[in-house]
VOPAKE-508343 format. One line per field, with one value per residue: residue in one letter; x negated, y negated, z negated of N, C-alpha, C, O in turn. Coordinates in Angstrom, 2 decimals. Example, Ala and Ser with C-alpha at 12.3 -4.5 7.8 and 13.67 -1.06 7.14 Angstrom:
residuo = (A  S)
n.X = (-13.19  -12.85)
n.Y = (5.69  2.25)
n.Z = (-7.80  -7.08)
ca.X = (-12.30  -13.67)
ca.Y = (4.50  1.06)
ca.Z = (-7.80  -7.14)
c.X = (-13.20  -12.90)
c.Y = (3.30  -0.03)
c.Z = (-7.80  -7.87)
o.X = (-14.24  -13.41)
o.Y = (3.32  -1.14)
o.Z = (-8.46  -8.04)
//
This chain:
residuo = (X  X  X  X  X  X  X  X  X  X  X  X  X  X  X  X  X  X  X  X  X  X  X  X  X  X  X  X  X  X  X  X  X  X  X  X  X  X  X  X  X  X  X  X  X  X  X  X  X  X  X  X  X  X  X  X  X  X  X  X  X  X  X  X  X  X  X  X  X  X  X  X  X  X  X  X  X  X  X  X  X  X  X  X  X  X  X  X  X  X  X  X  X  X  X  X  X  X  X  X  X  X)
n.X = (-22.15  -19.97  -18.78  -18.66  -16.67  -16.91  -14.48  -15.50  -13.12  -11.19  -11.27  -8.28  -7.15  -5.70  -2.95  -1.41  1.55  4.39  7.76  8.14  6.10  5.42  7.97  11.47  11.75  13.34  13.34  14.13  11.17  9.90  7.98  5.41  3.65  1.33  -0.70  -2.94  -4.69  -6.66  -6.44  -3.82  -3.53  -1.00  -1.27  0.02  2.02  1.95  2.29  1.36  2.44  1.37  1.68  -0.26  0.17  1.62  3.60  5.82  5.77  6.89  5.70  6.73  5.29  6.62  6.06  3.56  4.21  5.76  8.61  9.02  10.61  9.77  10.98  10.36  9.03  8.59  5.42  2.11  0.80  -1.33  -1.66  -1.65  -1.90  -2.06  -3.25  -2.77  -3.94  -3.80  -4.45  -5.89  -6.76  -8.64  -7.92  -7.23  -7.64  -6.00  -6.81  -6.47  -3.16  -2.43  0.39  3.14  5.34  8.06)
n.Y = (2.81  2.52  4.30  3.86  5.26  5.75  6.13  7.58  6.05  7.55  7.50  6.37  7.30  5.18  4.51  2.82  2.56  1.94  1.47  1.23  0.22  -1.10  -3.52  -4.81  -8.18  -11.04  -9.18  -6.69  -4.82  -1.28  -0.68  2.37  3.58  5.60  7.27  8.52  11.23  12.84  16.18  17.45  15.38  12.87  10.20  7.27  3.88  0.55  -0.82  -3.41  -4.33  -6.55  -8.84  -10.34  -13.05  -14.62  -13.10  -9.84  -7.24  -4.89  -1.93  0.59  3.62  6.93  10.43  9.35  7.76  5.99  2.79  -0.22  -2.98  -5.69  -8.98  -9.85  -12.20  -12.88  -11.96  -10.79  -9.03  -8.51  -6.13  -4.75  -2.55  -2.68  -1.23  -1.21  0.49  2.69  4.44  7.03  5.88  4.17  0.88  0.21  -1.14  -0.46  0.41  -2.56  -2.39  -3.24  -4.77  -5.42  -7.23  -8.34)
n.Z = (-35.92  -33.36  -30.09  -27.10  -24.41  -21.16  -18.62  -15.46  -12.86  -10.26  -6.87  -4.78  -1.56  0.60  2.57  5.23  7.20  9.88  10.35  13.25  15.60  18.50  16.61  16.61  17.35  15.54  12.46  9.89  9.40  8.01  5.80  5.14  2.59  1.48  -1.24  -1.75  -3.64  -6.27  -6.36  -8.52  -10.13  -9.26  -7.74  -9.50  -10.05  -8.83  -5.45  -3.72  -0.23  2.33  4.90  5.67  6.25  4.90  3.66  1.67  0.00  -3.08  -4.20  -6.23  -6.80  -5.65  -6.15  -5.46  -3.26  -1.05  0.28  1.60  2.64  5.00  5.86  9.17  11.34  15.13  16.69  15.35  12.70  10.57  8.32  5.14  2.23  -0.94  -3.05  -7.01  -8.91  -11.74  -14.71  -14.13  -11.46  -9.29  -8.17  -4.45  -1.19  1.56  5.22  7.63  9.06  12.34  13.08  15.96  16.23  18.53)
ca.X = (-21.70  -18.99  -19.02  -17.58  -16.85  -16.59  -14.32  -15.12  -12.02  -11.26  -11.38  -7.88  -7.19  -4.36  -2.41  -0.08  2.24  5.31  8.19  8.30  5.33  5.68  9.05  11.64  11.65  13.49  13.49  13.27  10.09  9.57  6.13  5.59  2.72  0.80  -1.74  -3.63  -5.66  -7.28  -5.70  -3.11  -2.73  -0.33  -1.57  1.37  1.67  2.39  1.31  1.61  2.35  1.26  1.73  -1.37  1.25  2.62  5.49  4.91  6.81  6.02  6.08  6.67  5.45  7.33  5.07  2.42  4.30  6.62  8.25  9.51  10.63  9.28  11.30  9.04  9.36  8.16  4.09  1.39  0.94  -2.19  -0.62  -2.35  -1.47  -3.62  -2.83  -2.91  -4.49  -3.75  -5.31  -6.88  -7.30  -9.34  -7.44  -7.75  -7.09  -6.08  -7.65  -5.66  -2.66  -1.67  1.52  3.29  6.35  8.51)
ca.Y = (2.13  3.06  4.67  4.06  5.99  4.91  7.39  7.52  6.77  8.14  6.62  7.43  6.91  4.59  4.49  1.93  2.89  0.91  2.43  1.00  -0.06  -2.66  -3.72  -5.70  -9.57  -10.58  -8.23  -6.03  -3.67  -1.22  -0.26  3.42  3.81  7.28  6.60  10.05  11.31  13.90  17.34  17.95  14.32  12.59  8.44  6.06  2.44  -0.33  -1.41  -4.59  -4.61  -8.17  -8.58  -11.65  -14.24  -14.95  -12.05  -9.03  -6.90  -4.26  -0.45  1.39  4.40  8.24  11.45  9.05  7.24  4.91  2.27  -1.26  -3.79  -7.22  -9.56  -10.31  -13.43  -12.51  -12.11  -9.86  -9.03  -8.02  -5.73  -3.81  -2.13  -2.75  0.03  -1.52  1.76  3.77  4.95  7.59  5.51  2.35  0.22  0.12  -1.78  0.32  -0.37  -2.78  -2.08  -4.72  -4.95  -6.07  -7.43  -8.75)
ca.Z = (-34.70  -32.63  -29.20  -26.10  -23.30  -19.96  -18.32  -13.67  -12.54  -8.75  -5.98  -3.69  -0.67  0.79  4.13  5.41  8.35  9.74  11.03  14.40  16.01  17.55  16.27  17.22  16.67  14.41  12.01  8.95  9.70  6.53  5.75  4.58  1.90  0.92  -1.40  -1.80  -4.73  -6.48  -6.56  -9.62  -10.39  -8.32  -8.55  -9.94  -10.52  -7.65  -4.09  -2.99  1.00  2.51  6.08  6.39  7.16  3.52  3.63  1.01  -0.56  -3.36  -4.15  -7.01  -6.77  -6.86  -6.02  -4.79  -2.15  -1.39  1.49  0.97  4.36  5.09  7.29  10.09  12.83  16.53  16.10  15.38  11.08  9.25  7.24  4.18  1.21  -2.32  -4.89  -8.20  -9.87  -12.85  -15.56  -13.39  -9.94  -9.54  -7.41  -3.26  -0.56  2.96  6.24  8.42  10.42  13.06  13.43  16.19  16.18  19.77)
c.X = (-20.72  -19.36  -18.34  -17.86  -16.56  -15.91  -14.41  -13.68  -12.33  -10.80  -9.60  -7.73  -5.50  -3.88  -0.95  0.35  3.91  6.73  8.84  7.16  4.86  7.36  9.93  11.97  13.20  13.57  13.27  12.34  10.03  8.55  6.29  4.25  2.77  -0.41  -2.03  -4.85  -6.47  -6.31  -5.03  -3.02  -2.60  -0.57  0.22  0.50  2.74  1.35  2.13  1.36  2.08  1.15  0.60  -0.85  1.97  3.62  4.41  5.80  5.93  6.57  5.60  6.17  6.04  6.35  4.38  2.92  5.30  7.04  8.72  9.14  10.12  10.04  10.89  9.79  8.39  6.44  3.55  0.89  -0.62  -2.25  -1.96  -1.59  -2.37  -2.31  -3.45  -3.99  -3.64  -4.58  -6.39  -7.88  -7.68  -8.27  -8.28  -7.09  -7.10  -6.81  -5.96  -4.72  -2.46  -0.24  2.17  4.92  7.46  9.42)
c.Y = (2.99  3.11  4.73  4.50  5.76  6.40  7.18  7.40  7.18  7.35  7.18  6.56  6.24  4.28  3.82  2.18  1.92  1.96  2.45  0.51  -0.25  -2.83  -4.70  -6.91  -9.94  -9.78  -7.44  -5.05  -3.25  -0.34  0.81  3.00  5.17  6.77  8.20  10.29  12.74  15.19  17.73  16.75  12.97  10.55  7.69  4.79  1.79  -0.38  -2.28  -4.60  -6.05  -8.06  -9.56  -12.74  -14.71  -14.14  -11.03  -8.70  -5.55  -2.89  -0.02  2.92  5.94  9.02  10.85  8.44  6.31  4.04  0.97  -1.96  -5.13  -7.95  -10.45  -11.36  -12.50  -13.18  -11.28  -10.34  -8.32  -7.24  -4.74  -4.04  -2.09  -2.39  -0.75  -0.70  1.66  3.84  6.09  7.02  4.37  1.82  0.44  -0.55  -0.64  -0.52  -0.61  -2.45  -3.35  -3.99  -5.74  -6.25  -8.69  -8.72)
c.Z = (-33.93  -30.98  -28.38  -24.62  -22.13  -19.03  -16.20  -13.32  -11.08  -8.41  -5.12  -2.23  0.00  2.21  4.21  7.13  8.63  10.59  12.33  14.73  17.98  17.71  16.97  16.81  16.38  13.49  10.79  9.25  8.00  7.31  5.12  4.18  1.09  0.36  -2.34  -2.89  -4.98  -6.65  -8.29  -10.44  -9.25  -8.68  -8.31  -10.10  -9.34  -6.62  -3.74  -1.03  1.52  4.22  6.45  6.34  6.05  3.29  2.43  0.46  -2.10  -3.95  -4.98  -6.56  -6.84  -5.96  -4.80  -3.07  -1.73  0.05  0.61  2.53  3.66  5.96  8.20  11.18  14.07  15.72  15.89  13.49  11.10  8.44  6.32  3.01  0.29  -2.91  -5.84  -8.93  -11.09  -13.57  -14.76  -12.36  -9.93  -8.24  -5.92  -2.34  0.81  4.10  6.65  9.46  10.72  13.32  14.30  16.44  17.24  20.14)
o.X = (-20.81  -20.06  -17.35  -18.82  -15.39  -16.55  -13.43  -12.97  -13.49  -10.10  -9.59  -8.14  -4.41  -4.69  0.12  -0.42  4.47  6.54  9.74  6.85  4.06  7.97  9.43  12.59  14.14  14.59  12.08  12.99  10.05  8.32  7.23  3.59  3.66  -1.15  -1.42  -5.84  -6.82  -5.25  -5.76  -2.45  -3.47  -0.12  1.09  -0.70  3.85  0.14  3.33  0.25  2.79  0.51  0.45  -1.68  3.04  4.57  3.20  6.74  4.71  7.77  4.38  6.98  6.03  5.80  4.39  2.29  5.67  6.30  8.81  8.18  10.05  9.83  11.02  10.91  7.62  6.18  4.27  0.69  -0.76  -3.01  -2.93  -0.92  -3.45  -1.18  -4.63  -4.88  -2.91  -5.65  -7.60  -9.07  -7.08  -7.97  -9.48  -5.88  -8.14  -7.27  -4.93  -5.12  -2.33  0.00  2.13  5.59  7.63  9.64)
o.Y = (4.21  2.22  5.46  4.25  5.38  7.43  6.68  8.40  7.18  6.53  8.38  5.43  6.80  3.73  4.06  2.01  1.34  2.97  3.22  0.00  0.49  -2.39  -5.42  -6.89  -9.30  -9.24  -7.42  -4.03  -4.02  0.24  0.74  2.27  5.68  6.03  8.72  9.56  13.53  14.93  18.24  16.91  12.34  9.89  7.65  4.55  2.21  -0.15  -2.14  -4.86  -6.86  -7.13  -9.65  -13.65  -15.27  -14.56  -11.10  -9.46  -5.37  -2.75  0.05  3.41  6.40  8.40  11.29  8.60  5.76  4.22  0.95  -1.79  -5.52  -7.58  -11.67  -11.23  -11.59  -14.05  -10.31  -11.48  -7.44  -7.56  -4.19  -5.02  -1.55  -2.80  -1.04  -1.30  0.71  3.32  5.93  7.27  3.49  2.65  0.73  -0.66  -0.02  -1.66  0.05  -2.22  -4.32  -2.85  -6.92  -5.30  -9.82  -9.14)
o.Z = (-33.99  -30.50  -28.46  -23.88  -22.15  -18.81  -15.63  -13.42  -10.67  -8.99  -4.83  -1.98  -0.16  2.95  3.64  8.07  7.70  11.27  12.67  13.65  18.54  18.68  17.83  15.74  16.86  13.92  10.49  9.43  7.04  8.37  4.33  4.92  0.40  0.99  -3.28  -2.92  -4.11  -7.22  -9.13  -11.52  -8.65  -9.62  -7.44  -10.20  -9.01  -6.68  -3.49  -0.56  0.92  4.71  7.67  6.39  6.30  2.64  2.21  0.24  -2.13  -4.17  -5.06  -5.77  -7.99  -5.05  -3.65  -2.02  -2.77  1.01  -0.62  3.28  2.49  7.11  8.08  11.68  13.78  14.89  16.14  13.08  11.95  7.52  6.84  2.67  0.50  -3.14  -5.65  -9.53  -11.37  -13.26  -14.85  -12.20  -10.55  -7.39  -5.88  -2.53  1.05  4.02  6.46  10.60  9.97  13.71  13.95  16.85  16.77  21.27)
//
């Protein structure tokens, strides 16, 4: 019989930041994403930004971080970032920013 190994992946951790807070209406707002891992490997893949509201944009990763804009109407957003995962990293969703946008 053959044997399989189930390997833990890690858990990391993900942070969504905007780079105005709160922005101004109309507007492109871009979302910065850091999605933080274990020491000496740097997590890749994608993150999907979603502002709540149907908008969303998405982010390749390069040394674990990344931005990408949304173009927002006057209003207050929802906003989170879900990391895909890696072979190392199980997928995560960040805690909520609000965003507001005026």
């Amino acid at each position: 019989g053959s044997k399989t190994e189930t390997v833990a992946k890690a858990k990391p951790t993900v942070t969504v930041t905007s780079s105005a807070n709160p922005a101004p209406a109309p507007g492109n707002v871009s979302y910065q994403v850091a999605v933080q891992g274990v020491t000496g490997f740097t997590p890749t893949g994608s993150v999907v930004v979603s502002d709540g509201s149907g908008g969303s944009c998405t982010i390749t990763l390069s040394s674990g971080g990344g931005s990408c804009s949304i173009d927002e109407a006057k209003g207050t957003y929802q906003v989170t970032a879900d990391y895909l995962g890696s072979s190392q990293y199980r997928g995560v969703v960040s805690k909520i920013l609000s965003e507001k946008v005026q």
